[in-house]
N, C-alpha and C positions, 0 to 999 in steps of 0.2 A: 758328436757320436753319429755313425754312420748308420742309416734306416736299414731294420732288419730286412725289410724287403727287398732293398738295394743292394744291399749283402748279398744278398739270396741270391737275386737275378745275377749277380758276379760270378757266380760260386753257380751257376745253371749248368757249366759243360762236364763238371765231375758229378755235380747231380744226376744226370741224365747216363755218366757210362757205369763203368766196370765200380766206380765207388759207391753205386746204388744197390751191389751185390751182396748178398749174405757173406756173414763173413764170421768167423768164433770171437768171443772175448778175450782169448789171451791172458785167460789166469793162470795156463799153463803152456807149455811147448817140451816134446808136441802135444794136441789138445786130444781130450779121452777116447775122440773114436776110432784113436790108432792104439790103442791100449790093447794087448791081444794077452788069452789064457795060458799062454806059454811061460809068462809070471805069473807061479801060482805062490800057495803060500811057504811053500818052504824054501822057495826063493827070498821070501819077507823078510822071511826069519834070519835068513844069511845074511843080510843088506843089515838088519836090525843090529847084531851081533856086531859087524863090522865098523858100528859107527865109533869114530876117535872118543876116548877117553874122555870125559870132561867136558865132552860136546853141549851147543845152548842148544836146545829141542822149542819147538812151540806145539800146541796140543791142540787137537781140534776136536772137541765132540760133536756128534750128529742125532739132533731129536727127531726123526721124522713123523712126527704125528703134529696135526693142529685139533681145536675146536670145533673148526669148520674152515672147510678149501675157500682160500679167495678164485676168483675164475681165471687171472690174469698169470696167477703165479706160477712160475718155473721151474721151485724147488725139487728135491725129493721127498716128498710127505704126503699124510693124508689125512683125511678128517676120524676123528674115532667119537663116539658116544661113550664106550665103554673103558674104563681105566685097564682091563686086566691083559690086552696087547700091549699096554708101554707099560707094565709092570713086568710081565715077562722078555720085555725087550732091554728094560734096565740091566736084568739079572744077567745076559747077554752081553752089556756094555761091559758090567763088574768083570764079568772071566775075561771078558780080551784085553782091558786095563791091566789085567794081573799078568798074562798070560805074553802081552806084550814086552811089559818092565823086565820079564823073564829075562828078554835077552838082550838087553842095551845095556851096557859098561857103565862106568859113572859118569853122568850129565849131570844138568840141569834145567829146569823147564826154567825159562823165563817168557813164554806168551802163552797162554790158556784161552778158548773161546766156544762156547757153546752155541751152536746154529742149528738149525731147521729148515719145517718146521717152526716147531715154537717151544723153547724149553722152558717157557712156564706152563705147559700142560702138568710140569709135573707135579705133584704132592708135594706137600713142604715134606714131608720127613725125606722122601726121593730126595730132592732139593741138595739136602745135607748130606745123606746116605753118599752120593755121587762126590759130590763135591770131599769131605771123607775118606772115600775111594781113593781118588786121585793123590791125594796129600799123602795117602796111607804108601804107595808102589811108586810114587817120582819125587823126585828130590825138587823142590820147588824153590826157587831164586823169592828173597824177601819183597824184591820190587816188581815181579810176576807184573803185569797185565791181565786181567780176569775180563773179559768180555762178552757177554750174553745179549742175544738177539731175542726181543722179547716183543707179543701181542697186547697193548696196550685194552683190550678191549676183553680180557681176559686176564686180569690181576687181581689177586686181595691182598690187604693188609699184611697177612701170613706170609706170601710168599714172597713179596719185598722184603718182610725181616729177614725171610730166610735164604735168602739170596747178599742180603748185606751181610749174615754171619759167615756165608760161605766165602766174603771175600770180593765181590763184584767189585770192581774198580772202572768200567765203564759200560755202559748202559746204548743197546742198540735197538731204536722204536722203528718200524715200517710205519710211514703214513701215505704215502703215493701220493694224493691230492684230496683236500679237504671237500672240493664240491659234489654238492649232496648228488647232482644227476652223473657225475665223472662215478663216485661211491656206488651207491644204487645198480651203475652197468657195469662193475666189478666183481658186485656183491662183497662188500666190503664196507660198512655204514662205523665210523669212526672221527668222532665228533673233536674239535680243536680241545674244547671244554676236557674230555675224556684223555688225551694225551699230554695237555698240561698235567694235570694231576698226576701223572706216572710220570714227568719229568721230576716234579717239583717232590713227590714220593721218595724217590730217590738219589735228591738231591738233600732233601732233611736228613740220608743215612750216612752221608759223605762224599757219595759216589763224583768223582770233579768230572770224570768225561760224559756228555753226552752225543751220540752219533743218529739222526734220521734220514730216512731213507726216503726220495720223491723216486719219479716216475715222473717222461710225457712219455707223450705218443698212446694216453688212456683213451679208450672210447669215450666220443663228446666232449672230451678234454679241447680246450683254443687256449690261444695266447695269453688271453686275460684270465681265463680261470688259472692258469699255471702262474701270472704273476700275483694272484688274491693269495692260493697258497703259500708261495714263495713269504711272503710280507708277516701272513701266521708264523708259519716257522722262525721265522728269525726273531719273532717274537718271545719266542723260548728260547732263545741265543745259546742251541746244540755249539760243542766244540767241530763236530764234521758234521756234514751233508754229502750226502751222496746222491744224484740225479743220475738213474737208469734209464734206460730208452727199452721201453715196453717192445717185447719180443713175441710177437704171434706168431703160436705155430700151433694152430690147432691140429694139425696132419698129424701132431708128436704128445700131443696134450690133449685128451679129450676135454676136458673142462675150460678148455679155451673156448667149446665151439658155444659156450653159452654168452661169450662176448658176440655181437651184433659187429661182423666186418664191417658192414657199411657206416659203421658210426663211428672208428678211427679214424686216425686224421690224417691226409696226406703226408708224402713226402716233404713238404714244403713246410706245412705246420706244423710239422713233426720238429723239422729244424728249426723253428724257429721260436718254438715252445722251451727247447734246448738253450738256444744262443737268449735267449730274454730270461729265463731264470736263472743264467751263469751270470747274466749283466748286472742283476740285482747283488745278487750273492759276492761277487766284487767289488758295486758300488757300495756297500754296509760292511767293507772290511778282510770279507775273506779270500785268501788268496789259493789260486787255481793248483789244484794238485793231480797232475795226469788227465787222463780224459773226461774225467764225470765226477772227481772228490773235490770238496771244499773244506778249508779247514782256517780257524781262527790262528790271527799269525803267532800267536801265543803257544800251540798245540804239536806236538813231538813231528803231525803229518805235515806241516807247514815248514817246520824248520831243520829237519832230519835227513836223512838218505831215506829214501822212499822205496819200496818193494812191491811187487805185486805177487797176492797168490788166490786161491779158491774162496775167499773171503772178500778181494778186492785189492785197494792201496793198503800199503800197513808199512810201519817202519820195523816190522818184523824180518829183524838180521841173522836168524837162527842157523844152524848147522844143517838141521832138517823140521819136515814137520809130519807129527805122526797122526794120521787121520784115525777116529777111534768110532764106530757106528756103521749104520746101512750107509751104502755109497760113499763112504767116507774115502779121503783117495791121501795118502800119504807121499811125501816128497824127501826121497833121501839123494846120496849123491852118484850111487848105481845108475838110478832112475824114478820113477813116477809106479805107485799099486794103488788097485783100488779094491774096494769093499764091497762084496753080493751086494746088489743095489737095492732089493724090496726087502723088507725089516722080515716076514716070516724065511727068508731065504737065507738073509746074513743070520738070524736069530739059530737056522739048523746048522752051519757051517760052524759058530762056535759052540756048540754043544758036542759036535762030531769032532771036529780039530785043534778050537783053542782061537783059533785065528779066521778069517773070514776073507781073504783075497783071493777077489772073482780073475782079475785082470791088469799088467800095467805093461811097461816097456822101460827096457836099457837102453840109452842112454848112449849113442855114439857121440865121438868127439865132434861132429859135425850137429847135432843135434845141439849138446850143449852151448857150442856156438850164437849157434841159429836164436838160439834160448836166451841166452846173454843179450844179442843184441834186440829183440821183438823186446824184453824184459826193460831196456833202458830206453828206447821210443815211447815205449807204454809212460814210464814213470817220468824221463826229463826229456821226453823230444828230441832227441838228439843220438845221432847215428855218427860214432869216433873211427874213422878207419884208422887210425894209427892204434886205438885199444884192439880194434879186433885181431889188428896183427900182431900185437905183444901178447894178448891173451893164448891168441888160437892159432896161430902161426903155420899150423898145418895143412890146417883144412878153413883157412880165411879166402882164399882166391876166389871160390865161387860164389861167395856172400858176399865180396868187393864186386863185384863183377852186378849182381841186384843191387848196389847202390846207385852206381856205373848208370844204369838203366834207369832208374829213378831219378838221375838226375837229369838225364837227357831227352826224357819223354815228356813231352809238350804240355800232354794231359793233368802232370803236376803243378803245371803251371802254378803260382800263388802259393800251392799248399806247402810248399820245402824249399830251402835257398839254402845253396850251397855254402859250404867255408873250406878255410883254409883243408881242415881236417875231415870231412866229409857233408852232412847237412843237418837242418835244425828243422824241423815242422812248426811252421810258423804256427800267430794266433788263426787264423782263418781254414790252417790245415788244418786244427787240434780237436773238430768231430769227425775227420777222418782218419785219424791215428790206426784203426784198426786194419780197415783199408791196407795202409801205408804198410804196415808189418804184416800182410797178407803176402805183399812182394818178397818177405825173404822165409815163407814157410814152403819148405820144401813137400808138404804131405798132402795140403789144401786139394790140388786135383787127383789125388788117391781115392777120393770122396765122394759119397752123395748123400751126408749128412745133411738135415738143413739144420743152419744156423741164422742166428737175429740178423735183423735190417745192419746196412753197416753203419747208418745214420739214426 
């Protein structure tokens, strides 16, 4: 095994250029900050209306409230004390669940997944009420996927049963890193002890998948605190793992600024916090899915066609997926809408319309494109010039032409080797992936978004 050091010093001239540059995730294309008001929602409603007969749909709800803000976190949400914002924001959720079913033909859902936030802020009888809901205006597939991202540090007894009668079928815990001084400059204190017991809670109900969430790149976070982590979790033998690369941007986040810049960790540590907890997680079995998923070879992400969308990896094959909540962003085959992004803002929009889209964009053939292929780099590494030109025959030439350059720039050196049919991103390219698919987004210097480290 090669020292990650060694690695590192190998891997120094991409370090130092253009692949040290901010760059989006790539859970969608194009990504939201080309999303423009010119889709509003009764453009939605047409897209909605239009979709084929019969169609599989995947569901996305969005809870944006927590307990209390971690400082680190990304999401859309926010802390509340008082239950009577996310009860009037449920009420909210219910009309555009109704309001949406309205106008979609006969489907059926077969993926469901509740995110935040945190939706176990909610009330058990919420819980069911929601859950209910949905059952009540979508036709739901028996083998569904139910998937809820939940706050372990914020659970009772109550709302685990009421989340198993609603159906949960796999269970997703954040724990970012166990160490108490990594915790503490988070503000985030989430003890191993406390996260067993909501594994193993919901493991007594039936639930077979379990999915956790790490994090490098935390303030005070090193090598060895990320692999003492690393060794807990796989102690509760999750079916996925998911390892993020902590994205600073206090300029976009205020509550970032109560993380201590100077107490992250370098570029170098940062990667190397990365490549030493992927080495574990493959030395005990689990095999690499895309840039940052791990999954037991047993698990639908390991051995399936692999997909990326606003949730992550998924082997979610769907038609479309309809986003339902504040900032929720739905994916049809028109294009990409999104949702008033602050909860009192979407909460007035469906009161006044029914529907709540702030913002999205259609979908040129060259976008779609572009889509497909960022989409199969992200998921299997690998860039097919002969599919781009059976797929997209019309508008392929200038997206051959970014591979063209990618092959021939020096700078790639190591991270891509060519084939017969165009190139593969090797192991040593595979924390640059995003980097990598930055070369075929046509929108990237329309921008002066910031977005995360690319590493």
């Amino acid at each position: 095994m090669v020292d990650i050091w060694t690695l590192i010093e190998e891997m120094r001239s991409q370090l130092m250029t253009s692949y040290r540059a901010s760059v989006p995730r790539y859970t969608s294309y194009p990504t939201a900050p080309h999303f423009s008001p010119d889709v509003d929602h009764t453009r939605y409603a047409r897209w909605l209306s239009s979709l084929p007969s019969g169609a599989d749909l995947s569901l996305y709800i969005h809870i944006p409230f927590c307990h209390q803000l971690c400082w680190y976190c990304g999401c859309n949400t926010k802390a509340t004390k008082h239950y009577a914002p996310v009860a009037r924001y449920l009420q909210a959720v219910e009309i555009e669940i109704a309001r949406v079913a309205e106008h979609i033909p006969t489907h059926c859902i077969t993926q469901i997944h509740w995110g935040g936030g945190s939706p176990n802020i909610l009330a058990t009888a919420d819980i069911r009420s929601l859950s209910e809901t949905i059952r009540a205006h979508f036709s739901i597939d028996h083998d569904a996927e139910f998937a809820v991202e939940m706050d372990p540090r914020h659970l009772d007894p109550e709302q685990i049963h009421a989340f198993g009668d609603a159906g949960i079928s796999r269970l997703s815990l954040g724990v970012q890193d166990f160490d108490d001084s990594v915790q503490a400059a988070i503000g985030r204190q989430q003890s191993f002890e406390m996260t067993r017991r909501a594994v193993d809670a919901f493991r007594d109900l039936g639930v077979a998948s379990i999915n956790i969430d790490l994090m490098y790149g935390l303030p005070h976070q090193t090598t060895e605190s990320a692999e003492r982590t690393a060794a807990q979790v796989l102690a509760l033998a999750p079916d996925r793992i998911a390892v993020f690369g902590y994205a600073h941007l206090p300029q976009r986040m205020k509550h970032q600024r109560l993380i201590p810049a100077e107490a992250l960790p370098g570029p170098d540590e940062r990667l190397a916090q990365s490549i030493r907890i992927g080495e574990i997680l493959v030395e005990h079995g689990y095999v690499r899915v895309g840039l940052d998923h791990y999954a037991k070879p047993t698990d639908k992400l390991a051995s399936g066609i692999v997909a990326r969308n606003f949730q992550g990896y998924t082997t979610d094959r769907s038609d479309a997926l309809i986003g339902i909540g504040a900032s929720a962003i739905s994916r049809l085959r028109e294009g990409y809408v999104q949702n008033a992004v602050a909860a009192a803002d979407y909460t007035r929009c469906i009161e006044q319309d029914g529907l709540a889209t702030a913002k999205g964009i259609e979908l040129s053939s060259e976008d779609k494109a572009r889509a497909h292929v960022i989409e199969r780099l992200m998921c299997d590494l690998v860039f097919s010039a002969s599919e781009v030109q059976a797929k997209f025959s019309g508008v392929a030439d200038p997206i051959l032409r970014d591979a063209d350059r990618l092959l021939t720039d020096e700078e790639n050196a190591g991270l891509i080797r060519g084939t017969l049919d165009g190139f593969v991103i090797t192991e040593r390219g595979r924390p640059f992936v995003r980097s990598i698919c930055a070369q075929f987004d046509a929108y990237l210097a329309r921008t002066k978004v910031l977005h995360s480290a690319g590493i």
